[in-house]
PDB file of N, CA, C, O and CB in Angstrom:
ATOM      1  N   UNK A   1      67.821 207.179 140.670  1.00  0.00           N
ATOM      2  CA  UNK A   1      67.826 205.982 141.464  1.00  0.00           C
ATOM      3  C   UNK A   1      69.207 205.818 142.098  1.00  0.00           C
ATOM      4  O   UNK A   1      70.202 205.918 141.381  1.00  0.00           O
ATOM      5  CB  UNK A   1      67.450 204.754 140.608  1.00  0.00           C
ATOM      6  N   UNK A   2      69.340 205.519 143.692  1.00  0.00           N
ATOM      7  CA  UNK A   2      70.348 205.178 144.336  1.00  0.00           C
ATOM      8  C   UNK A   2      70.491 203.579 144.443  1.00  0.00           C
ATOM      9  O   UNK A   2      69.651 202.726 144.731  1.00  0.00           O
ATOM     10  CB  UNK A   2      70.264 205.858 145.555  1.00  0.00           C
ATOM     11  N   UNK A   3      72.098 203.459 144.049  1.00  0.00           N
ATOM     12  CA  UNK A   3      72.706 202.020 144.667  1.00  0.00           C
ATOM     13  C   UNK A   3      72.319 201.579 145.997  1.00  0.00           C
ATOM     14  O   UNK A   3      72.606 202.371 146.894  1.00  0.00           O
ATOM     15  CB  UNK A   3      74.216 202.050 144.779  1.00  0.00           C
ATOM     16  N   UNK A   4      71.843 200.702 146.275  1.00  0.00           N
ATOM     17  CA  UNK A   4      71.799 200.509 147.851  1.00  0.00           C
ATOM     18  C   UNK A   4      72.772 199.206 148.011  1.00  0.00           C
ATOM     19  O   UNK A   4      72.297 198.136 147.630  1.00  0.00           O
ATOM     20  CB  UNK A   4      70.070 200.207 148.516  1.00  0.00           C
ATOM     21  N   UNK A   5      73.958 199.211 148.490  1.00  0.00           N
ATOM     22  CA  UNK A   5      74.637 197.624 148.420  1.00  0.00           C
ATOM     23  C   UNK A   5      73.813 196.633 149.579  1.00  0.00           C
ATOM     24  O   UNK A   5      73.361 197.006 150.661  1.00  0.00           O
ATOM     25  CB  UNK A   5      76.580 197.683 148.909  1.00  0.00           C
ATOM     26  N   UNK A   6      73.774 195.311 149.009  1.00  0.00           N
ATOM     27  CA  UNK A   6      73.474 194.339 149.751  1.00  0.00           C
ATOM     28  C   UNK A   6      74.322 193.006 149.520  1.00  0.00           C
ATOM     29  O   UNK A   6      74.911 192.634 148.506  1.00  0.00           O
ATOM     30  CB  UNK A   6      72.139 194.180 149.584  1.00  0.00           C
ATOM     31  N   UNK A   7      74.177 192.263 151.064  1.00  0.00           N
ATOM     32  CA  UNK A   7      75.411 191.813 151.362  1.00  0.00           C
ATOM     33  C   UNK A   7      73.850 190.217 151.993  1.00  0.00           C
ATOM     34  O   UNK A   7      73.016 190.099 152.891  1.00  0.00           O
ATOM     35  CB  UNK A   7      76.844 193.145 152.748  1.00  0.00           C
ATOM     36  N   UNK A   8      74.342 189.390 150.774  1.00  0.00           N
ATOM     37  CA  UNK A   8      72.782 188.165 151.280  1.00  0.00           C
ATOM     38  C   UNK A   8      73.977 187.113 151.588  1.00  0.00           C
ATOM     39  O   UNK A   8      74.990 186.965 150.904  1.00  0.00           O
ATOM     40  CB  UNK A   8      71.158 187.406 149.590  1.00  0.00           C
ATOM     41  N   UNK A   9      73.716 186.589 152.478  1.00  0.00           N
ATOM     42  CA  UNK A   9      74.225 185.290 153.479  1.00  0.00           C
ATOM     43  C   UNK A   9      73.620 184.168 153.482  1.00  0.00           C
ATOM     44  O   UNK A   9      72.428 184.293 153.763  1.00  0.00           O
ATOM     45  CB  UNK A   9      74.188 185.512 154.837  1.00  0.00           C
ATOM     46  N   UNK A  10      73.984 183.025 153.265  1.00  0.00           N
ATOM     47  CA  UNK A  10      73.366 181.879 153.670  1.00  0.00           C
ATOM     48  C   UNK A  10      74.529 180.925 153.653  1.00  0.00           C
ATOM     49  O   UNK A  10      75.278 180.659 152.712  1.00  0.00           O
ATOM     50  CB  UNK A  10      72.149 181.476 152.788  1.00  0.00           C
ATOM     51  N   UNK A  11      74.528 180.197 155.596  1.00  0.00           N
ATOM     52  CA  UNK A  11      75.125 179.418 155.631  1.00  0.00           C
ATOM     53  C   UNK A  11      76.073 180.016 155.895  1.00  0.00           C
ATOM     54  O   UNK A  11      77.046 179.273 155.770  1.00  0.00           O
ATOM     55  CB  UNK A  11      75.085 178.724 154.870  1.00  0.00           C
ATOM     56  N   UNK A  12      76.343 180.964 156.197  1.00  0.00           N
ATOM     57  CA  UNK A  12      77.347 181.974 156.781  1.00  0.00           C
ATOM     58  C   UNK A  12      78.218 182.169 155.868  1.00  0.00           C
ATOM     59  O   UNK A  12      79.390 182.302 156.223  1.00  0.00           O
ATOM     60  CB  UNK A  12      78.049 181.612 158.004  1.00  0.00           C
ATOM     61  N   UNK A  13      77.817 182.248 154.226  1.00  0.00           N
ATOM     62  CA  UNK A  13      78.913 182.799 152.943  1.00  0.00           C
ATOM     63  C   UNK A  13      77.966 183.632 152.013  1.00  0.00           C
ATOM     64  O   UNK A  13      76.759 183.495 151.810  1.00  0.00           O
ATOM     65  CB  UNK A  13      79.722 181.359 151.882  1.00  0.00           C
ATOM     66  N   UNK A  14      78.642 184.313 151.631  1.00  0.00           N
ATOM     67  CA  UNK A  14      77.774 185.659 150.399  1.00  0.00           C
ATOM     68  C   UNK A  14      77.112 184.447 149.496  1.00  0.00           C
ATOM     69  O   UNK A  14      77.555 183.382 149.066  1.00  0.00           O
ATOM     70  CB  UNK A  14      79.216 187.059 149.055  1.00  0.00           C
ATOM     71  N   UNK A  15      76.132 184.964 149.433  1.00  0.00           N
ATOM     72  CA  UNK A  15      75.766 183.903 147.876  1.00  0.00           C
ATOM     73  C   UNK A  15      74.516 184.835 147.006  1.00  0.00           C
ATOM     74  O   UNK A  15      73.934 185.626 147.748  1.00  0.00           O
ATOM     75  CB  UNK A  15      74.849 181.848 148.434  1.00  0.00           C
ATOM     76  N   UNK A  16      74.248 184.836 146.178  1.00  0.00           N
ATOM     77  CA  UNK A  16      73.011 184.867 145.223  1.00  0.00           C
ATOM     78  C   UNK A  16      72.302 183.604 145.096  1.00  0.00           C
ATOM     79  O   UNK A  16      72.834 182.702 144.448  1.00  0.00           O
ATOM     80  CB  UNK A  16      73.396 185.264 143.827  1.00  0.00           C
ATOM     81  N   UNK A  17      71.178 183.432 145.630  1.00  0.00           N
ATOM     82  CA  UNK A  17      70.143 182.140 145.524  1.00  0.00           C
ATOM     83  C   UNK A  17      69.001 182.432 144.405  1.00  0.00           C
ATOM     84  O   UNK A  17      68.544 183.543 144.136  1.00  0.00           O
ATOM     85  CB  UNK A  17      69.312 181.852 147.105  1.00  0.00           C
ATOM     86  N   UNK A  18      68.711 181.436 143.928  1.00  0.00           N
ATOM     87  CA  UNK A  18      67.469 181.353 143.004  1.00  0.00           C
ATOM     88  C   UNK A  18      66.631 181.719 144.214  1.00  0.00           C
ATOM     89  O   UNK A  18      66.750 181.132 145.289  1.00  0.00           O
ATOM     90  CB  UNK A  18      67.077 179.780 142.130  1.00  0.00           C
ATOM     91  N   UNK A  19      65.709 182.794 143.980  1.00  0.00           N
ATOM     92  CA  UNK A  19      64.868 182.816 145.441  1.00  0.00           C
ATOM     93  C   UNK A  19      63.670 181.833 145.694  1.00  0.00           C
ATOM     94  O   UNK A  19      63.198 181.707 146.823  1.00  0.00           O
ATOM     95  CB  UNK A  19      64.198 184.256 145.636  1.00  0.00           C
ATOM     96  N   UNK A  20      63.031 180.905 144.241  1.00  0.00           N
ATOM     97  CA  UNK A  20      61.994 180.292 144.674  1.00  0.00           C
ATOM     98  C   UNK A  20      62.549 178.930 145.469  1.00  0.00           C
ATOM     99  O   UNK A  20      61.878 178.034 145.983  1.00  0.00           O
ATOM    100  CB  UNK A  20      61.045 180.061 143.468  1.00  0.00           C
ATOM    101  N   UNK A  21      63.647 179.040 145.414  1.00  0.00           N
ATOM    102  CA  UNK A  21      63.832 177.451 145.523  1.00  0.00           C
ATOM    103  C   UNK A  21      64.936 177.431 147.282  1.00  0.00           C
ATOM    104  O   UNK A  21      65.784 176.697 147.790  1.00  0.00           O
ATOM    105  CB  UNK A  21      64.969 176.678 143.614  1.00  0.00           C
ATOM    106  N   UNK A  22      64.135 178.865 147.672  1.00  0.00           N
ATOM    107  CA  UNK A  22      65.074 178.594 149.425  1.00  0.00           C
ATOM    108  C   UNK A  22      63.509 177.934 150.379  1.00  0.00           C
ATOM    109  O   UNK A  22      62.304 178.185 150.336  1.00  0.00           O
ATOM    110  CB  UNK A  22      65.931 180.919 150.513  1.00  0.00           C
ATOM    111  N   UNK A  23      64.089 177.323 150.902  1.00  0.00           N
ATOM    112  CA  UNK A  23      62.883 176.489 151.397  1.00  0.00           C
ATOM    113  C   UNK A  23      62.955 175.886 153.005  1.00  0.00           C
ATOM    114  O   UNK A  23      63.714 175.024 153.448  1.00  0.00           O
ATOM    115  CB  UNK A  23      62.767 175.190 150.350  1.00  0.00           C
ATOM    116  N   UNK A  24      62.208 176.425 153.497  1.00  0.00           N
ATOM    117  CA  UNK A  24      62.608 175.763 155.158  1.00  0.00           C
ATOM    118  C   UNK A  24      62.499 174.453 155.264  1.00  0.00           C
ATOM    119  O   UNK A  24      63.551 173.936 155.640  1.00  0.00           O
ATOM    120  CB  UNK A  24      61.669 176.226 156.391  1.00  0.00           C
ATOM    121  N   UNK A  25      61.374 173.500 155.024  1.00  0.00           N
ATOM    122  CA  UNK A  25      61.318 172.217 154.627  1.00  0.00           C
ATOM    123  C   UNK A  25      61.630 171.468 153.689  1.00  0.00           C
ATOM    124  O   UNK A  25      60.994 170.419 153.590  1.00  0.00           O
ATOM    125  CB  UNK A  25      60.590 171.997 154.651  1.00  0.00           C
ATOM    126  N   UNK A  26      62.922 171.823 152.504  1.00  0.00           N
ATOM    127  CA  UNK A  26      63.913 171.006 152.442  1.00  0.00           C
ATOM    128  C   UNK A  26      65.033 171.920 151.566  1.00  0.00           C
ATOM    129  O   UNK A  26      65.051 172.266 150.384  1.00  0.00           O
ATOM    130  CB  UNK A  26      63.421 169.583 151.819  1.00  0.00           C
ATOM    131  N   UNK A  27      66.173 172.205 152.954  1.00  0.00           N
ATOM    132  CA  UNK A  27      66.947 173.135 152.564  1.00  0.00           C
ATOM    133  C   UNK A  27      68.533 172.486 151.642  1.00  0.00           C
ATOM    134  O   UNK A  27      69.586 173.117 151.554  1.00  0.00           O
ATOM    135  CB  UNK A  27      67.177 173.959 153.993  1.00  0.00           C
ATOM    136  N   UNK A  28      68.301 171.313 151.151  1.00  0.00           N
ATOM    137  CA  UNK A  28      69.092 170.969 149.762  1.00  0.00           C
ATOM    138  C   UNK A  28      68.480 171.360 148.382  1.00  0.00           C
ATOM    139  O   UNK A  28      69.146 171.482 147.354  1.00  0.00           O
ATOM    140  CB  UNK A  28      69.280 169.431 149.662  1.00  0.00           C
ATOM    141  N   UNK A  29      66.995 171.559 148.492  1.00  0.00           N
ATOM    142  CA  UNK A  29      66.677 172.297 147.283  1.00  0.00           C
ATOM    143  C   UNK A  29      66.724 173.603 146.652  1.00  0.00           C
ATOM    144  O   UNK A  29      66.047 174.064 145.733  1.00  0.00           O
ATOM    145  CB  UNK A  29      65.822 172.161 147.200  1.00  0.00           C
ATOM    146  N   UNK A  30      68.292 174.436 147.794  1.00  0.00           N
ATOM    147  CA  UNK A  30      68.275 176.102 147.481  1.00  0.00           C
ATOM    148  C   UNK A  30      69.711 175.759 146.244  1.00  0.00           C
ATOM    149  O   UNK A  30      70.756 175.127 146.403  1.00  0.00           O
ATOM    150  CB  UNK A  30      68.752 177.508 149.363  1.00  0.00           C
ATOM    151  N   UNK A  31      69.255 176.364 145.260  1.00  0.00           N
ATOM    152  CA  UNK A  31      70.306 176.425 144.133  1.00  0.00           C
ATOM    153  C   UNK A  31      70.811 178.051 144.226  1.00  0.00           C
ATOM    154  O   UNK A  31      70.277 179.123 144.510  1.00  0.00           O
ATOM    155  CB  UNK A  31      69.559 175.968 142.465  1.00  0.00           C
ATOM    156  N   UNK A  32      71.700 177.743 143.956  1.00  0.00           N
ATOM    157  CA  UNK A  32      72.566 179.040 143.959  1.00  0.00           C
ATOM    158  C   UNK A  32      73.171 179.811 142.508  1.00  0.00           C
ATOM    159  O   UNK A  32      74.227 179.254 142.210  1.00  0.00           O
ATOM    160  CB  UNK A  32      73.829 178.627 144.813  1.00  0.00           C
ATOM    161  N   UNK A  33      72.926 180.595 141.808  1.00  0.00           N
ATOM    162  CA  UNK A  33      73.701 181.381 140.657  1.00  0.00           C
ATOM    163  C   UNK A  33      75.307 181.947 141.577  1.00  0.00           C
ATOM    164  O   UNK A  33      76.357 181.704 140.983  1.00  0.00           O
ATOM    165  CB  UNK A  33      72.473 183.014 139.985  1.00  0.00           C
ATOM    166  N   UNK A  34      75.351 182.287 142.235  1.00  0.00           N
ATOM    167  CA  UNK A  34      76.574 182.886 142.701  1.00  0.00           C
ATOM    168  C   UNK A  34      77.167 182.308 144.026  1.00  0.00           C
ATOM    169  O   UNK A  34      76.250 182.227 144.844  1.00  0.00           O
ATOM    170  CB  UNK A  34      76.329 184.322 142.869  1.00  0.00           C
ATOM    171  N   UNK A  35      78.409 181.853 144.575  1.00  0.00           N
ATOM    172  CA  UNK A  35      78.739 181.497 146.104  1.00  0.00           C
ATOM    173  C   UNK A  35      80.069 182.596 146.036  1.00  0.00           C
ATOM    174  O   UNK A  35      80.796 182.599 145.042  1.00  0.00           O
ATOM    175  CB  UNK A  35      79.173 179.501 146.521  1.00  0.00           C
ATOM    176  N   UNK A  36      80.261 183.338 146.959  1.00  0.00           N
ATOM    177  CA  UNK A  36      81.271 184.241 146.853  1.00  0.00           C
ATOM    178  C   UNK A  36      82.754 183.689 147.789  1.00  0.00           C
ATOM    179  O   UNK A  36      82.565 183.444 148.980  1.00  0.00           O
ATOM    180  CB  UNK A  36      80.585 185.696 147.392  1.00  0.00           C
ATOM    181  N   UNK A  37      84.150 183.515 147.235  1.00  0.00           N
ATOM    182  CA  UNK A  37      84.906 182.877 147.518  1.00  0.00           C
ATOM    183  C   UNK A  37      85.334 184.193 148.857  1.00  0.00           C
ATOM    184  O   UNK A  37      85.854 183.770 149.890  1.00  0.00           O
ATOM    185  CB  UNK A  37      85.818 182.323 146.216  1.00  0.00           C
ATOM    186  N   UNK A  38      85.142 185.301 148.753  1.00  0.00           N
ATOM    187  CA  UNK A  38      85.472 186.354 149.742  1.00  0.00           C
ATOM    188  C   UNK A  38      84.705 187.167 150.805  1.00  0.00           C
ATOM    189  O   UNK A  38      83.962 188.082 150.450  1.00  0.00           O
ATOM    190  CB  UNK A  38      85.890 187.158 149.103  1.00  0.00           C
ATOM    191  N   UNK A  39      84.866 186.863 152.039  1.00  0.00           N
ATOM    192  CA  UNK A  39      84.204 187.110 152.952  1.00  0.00           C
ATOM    193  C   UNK A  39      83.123 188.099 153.321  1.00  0.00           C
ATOM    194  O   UNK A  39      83.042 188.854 152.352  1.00  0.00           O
ATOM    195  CB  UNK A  39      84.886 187.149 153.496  1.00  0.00           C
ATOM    196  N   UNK A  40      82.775 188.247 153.689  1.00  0.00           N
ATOM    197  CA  UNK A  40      81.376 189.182 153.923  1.00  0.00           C
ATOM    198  C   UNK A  40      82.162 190.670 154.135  1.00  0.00           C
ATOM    199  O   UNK A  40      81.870 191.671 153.479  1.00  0.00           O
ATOM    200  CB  UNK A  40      80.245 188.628 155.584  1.00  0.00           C
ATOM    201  N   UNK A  41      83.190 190.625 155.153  1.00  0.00           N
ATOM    202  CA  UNK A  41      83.797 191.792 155.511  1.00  0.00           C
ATOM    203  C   UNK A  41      84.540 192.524 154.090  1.00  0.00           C
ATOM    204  O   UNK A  41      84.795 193.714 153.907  1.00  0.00           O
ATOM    205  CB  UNK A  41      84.860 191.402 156.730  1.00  0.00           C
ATOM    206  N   UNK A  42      84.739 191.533 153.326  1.00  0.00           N
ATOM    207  CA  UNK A  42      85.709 191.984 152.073  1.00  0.00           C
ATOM    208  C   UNK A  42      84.354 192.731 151.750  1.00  0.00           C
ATOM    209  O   UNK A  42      84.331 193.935 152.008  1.00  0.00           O
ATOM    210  CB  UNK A  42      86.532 190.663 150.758  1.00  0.00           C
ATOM    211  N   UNK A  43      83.310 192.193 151.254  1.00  0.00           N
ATOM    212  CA  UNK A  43      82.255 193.019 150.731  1.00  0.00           C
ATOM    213  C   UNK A  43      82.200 194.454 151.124  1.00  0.00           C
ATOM    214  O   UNK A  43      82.554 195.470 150.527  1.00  0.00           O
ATOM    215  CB  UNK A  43      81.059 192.454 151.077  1.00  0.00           C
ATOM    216  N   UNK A  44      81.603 194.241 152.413  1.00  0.00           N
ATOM    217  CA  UNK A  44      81.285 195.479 153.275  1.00  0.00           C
ATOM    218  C   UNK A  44      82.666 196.564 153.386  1.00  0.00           C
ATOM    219  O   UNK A  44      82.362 197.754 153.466  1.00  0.00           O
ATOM    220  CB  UNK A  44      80.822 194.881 154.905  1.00  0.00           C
ATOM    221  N   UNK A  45      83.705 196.329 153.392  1.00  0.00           N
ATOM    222  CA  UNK A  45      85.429 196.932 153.068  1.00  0.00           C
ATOM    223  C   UNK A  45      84.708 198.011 151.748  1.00  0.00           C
ATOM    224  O   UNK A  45      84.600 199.236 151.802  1.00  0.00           O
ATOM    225  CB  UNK A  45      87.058 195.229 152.260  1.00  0.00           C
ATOM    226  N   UNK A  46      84.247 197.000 150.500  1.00  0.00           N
ATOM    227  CA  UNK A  46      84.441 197.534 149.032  1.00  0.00           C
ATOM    228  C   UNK A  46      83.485 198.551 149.143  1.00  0.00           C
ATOM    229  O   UNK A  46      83.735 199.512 148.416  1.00  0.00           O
ATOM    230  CB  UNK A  46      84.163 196.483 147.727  1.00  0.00           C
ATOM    231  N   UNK A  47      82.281 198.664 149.947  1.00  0.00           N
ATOM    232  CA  UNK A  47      80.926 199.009 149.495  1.00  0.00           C
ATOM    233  C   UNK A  47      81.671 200.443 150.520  1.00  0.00           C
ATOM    234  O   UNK A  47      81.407 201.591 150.160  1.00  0.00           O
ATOM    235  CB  UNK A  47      79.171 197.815 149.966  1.00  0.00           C
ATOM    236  N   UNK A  48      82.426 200.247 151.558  1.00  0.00           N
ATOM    237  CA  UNK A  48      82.942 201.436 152.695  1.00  0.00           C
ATOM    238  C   UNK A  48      83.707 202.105 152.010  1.00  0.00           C
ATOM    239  O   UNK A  48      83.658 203.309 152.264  1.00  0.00           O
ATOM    240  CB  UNK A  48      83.738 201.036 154.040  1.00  0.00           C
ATOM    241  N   UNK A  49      84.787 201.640 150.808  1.00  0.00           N
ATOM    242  CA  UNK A  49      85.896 202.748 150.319  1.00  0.00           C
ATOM    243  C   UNK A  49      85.137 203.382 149.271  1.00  0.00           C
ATOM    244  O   UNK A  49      85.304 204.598 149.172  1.00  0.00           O
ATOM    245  CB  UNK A  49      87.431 202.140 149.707  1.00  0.00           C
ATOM    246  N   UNK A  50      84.190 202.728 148.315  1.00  0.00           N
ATOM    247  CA  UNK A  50      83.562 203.469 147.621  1.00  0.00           C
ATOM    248  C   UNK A  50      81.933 204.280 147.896  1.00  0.00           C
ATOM    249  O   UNK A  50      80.895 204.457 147.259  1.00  0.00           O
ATOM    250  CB  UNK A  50      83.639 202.693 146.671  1.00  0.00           C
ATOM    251  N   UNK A  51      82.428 204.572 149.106  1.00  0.00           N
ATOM    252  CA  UNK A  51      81.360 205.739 149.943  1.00  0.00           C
ATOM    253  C   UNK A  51      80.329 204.785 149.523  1.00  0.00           C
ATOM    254  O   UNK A  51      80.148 205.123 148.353  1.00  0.00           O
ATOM    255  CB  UNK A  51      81.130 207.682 149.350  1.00  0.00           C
ATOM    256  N   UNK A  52      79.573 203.838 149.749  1.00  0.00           N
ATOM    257  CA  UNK A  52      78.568 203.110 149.456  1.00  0.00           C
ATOM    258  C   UNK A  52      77.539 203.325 150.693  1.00  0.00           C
ATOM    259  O   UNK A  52      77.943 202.663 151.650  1.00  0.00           O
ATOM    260  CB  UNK A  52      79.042 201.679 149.183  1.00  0.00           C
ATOM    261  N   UNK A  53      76.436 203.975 150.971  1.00  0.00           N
ATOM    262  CA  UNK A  53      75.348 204.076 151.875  1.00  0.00           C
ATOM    263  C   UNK A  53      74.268 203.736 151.735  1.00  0.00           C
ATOM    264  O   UNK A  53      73.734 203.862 150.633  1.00  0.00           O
ATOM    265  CB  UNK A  53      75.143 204.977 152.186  1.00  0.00           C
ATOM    266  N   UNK A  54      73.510 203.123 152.950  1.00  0.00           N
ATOM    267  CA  UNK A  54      72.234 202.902 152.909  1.00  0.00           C
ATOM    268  C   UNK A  54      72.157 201.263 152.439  1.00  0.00           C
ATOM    269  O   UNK A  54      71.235 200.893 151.713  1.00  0.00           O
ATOM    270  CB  UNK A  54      71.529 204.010 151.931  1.00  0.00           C
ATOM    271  N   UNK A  55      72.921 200.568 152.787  1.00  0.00           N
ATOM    272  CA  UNK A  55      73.038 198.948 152.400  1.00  0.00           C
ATOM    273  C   UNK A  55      72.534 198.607 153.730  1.00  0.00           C
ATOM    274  O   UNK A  55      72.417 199.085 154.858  1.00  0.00           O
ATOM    275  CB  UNK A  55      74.710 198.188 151.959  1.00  0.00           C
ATOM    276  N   UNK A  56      72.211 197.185 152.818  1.00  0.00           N
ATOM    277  CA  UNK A  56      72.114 196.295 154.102  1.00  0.00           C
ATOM    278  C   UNK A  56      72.228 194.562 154.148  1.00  0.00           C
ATOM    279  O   UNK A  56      72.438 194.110 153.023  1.00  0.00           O
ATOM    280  CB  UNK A  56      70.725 196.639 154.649  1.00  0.00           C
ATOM    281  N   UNK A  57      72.151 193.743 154.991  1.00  0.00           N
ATOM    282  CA  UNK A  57      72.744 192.383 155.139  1.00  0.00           C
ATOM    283  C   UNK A  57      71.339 191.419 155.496  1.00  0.00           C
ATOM    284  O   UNK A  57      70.625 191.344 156.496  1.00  0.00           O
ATOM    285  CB  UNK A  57      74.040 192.376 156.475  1.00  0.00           C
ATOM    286  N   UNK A  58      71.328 190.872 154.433  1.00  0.00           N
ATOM    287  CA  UNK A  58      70.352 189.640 154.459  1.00  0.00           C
ATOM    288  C   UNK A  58      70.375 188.316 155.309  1.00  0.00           C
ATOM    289  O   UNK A  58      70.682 187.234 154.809  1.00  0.00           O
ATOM    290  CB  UNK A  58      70.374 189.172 153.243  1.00  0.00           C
ATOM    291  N   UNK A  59      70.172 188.411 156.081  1.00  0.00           N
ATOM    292  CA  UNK A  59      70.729 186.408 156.476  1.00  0.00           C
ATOM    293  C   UNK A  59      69.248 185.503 156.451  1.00  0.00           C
ATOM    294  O   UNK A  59      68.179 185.544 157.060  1.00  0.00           O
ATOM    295  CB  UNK A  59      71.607 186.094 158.737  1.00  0.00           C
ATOM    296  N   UNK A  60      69.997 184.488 155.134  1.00  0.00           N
ATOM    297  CA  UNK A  60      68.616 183.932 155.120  1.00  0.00           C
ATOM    298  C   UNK A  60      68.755 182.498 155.103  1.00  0.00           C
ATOM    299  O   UNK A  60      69.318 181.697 154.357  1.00  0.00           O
ATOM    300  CB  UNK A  60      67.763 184.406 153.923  1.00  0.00           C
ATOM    301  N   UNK A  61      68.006 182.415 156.253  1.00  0.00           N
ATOM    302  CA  UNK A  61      67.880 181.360 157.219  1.00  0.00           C
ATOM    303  C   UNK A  61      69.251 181.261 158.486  1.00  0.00           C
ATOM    304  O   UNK A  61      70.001 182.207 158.724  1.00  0.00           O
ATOM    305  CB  UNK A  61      67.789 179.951 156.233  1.00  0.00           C
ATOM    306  N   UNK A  62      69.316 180.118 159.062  1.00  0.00           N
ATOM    307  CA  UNK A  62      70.234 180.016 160.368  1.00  0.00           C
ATOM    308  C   UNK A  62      71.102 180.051 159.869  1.00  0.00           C
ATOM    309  O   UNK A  62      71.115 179.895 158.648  1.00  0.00           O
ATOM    310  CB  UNK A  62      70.284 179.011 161.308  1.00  0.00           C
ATOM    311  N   UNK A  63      72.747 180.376 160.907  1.00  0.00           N
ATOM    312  CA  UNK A  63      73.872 180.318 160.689  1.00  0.00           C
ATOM    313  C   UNK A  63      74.454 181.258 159.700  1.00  0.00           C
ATOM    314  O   UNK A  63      75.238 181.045 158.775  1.00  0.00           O
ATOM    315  CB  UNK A  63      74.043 179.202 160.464  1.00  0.00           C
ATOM    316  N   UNK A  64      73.782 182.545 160.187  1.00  0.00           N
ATOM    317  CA  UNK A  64      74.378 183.310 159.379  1.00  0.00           C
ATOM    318  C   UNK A  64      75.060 185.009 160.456  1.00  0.00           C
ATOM    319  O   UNK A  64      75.501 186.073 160.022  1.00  0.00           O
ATOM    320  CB  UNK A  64      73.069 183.520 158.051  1.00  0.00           C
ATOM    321  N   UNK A  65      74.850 184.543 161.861  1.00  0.00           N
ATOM    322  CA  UNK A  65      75.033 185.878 162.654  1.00  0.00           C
ATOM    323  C   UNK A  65      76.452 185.706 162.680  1.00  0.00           C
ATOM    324  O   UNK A  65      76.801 186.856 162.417  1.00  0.00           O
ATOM    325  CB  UNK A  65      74.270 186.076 164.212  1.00  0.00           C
ATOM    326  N   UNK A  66      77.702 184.930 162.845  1.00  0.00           N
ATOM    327  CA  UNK A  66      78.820 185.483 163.182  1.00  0.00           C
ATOM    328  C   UNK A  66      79.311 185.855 161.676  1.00  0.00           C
ATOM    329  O   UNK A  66      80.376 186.468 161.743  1.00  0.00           O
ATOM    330  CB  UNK A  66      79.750 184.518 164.105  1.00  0.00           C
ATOM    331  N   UNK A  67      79.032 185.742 160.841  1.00  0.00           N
ATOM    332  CA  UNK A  67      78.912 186.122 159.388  1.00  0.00           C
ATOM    333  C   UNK A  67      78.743 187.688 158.930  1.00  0.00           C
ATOM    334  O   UNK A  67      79.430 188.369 158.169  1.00  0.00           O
ATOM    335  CB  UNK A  67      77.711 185.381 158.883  1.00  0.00           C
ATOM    336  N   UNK A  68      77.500 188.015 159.728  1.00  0.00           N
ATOM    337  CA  UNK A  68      76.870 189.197 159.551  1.00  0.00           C
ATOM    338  C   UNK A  68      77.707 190.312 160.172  1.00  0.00           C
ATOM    339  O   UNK A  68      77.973 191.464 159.829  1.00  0.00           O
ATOM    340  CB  UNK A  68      75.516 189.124 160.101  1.00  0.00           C
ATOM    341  N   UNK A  69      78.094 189.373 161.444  1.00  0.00           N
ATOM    342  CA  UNK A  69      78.908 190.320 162.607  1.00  0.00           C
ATOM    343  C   UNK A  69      80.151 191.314 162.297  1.00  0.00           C
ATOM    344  O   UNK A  69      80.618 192.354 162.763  1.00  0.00           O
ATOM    345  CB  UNK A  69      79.543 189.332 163.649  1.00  0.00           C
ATOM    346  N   UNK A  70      80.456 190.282 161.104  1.00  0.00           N
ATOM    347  CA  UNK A  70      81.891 190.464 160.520  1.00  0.00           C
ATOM    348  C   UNK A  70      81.691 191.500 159.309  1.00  0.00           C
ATOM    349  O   UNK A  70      82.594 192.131 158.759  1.00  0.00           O
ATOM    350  CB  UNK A  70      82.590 188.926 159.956  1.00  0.00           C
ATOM    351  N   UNK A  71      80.560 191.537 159.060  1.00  0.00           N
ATOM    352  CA  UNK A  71      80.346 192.212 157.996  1.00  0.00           C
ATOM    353  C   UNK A  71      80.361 193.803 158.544  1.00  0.00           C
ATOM    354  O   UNK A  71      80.975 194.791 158.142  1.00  0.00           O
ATOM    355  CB  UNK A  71      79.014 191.677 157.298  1.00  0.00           C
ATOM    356  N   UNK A  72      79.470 193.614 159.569  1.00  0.00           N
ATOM    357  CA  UNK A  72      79.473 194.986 160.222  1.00  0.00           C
ATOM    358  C   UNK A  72      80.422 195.763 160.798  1.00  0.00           C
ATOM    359  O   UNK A  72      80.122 196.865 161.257  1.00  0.00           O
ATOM    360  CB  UNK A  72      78.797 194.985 161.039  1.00  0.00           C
TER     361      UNK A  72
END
């Protein structure tokens, strides 16, 4: 089995979400296990020096493209 890194966005910051609880009709009920204090690009940096391939970038829901941009 290969690592695949992934890089999930919401709100234009890395986070880990409880996934049942992201919700288009009422988006204060997304709880989060993780909010990452370091930018998307820091991610994508770590996953590039340690030869990391075949990742990819989640954005879930709006406000997450100049986020993504940066990542790339």
């Amino acid at each position: 089995m290969k690592f695949r890194p992934c890089i999930d966005l919401h709100d234009g910051v890395v986070k880990q979400i409880v996934g049942s609880t992201l919700c288009d009709t009422d988006p204060q009920a997304v709880q989060t296990n993780f909010v990452a204090e370091k930018p998307p690009s820091w991610f994508a940096g770590l996953y590039r020096a340690d030869n990391l391939t075949g990742g990819h970038i989640i954005k879930l829901g709006p406000g997450n493209d100049a986020a993504a941009e940066e990542a790339l």
